[in-house]
C-alpha positions as CSV (number, residue, x, y, z in Angstrom):
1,X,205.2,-126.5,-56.4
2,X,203.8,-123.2,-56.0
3,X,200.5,-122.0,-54.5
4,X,197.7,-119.8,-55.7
5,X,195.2,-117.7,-53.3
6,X,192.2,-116.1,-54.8
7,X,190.1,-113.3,-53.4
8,X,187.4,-110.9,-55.0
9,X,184.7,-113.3,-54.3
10,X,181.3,-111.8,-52.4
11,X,177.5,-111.7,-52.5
12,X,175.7,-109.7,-55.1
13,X,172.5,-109.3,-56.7
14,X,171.4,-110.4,-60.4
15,X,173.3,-108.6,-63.3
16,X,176.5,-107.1,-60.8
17,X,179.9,-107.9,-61.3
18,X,182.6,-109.1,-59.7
19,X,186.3,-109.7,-60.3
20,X,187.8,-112.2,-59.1
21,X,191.8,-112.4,-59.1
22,X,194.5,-115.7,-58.8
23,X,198.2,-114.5,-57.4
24,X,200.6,-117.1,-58.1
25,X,203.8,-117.7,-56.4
26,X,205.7,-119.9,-58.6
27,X,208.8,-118.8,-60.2
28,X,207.9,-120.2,-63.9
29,X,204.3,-118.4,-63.7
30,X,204.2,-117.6,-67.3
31,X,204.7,-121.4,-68.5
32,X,201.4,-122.3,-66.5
33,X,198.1,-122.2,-68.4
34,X,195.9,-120.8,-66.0
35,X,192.0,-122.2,-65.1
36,X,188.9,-121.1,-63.2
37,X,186.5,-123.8,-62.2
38,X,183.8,-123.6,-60.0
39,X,181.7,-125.9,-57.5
40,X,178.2,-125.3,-56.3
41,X,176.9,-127.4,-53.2
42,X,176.2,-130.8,-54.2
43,X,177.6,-130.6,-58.1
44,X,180.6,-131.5,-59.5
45,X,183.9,-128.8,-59.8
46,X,183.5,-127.6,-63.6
47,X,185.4,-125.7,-65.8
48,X,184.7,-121.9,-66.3
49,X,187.5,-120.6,-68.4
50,X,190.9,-121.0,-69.3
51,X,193.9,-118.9,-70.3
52,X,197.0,-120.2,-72.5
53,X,200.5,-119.9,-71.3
54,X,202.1,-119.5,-74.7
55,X,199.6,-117.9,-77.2
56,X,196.9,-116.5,-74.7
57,X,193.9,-117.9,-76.4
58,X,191.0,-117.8,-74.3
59,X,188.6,-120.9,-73.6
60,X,185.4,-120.6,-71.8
61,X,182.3,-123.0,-70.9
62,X,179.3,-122.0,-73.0
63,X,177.2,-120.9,-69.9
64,X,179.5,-117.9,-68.9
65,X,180.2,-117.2,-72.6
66,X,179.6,-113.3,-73.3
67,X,179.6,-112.6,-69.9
68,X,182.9,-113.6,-68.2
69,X,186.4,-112.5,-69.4
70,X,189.3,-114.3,-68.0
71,X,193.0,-112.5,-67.7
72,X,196.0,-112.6,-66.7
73,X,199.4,-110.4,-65.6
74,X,202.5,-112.7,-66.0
75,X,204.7,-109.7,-64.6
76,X,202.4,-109.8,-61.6
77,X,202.1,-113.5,-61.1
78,X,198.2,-112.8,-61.0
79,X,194.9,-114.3,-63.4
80,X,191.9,-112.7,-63.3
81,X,188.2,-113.3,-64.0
82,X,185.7,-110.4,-64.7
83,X,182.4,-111.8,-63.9
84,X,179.3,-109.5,-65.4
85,X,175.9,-110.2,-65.8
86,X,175.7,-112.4,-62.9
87,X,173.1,-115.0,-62.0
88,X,172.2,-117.0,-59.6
89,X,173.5,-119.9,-61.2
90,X,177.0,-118.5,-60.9
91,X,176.9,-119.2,-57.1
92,X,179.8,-120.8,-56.3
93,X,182.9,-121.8,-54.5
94,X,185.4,-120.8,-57.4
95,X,188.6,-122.2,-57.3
96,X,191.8,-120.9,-59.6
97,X,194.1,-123.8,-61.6
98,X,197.9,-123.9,-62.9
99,X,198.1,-126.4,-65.9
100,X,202.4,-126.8,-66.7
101,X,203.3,-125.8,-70.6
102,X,200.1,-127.9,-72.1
103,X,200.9,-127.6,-76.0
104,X,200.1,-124.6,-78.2
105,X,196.0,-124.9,-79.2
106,X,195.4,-126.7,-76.6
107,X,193.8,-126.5,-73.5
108,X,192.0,-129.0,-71.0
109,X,188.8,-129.0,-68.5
110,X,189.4,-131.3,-66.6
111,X,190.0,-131.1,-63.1
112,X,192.9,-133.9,-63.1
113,X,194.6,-132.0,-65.8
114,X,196.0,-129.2,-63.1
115,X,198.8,-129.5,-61.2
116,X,198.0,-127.0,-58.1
117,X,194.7,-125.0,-57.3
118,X,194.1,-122.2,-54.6
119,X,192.0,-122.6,-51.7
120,X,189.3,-121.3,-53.4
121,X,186.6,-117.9,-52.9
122,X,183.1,-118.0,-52.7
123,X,180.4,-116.2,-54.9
124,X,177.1,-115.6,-54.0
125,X,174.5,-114.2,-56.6
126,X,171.0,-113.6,-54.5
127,X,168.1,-113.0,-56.8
């Protein structure tokens, strides 16, 4: 099983950006479909976006819609998410997902779905 370590995370004020990025160390990299979730003290982890292994469609939850673009770079094992526009809302621990060859049109949200997640970087949007 391979790991994933994230870093870009920070504090910022309402409406910076920040970009976050995933390196991967498994060997079939480009057969994972690759996730960013988030969890803010006290809620849930939820999906944030999501990038296809086969066909690169992009998938995102309708509150970062517009305003996040998720990435990736199979030659440099690495997934990315551009965060603009941020709010304080967005504070978070966010963590980055590998989901093995799901089919094509497909992709999932759930947390149980992924097979290995990084350790996870914090974000912090002060208003």
């Amino acid at each position: 099983q391979g790991q994933l370590v994230e870093s870009g995370g920070g504090l910022v004020r309402t409406g910076e950006s920040l970009r976050l990025s995933c390196v991967g160390s498994e060997y079939s990299f480009r057969t994972y479909s690759m996730g960013w979730f988030r969890q803010a003290p006290g809620k849930e982890r939820e999906f944030v976006a999501a990038i296809h292994w086969s066909d690169g469609k992009l998938y995102y939850a309708d509150s970062v819609k517009g305003r996040f673009i998720i990435s990736r770079d199979n030659v440099e094992k690495t997934v990315y998410l551009q965060m603009n526009s941020l709010k304080p809302e967005d504070t978070a621990v966010y963590y980055c997902a590998a989901d093995w060859a799901p089919p094509r049109n497909y992709y999932s949200n759930r947390v149980p779905d992924y097979d290995y997640w990084g350790q996870g970087t914090q974000v912090t949007v002060s208003s």
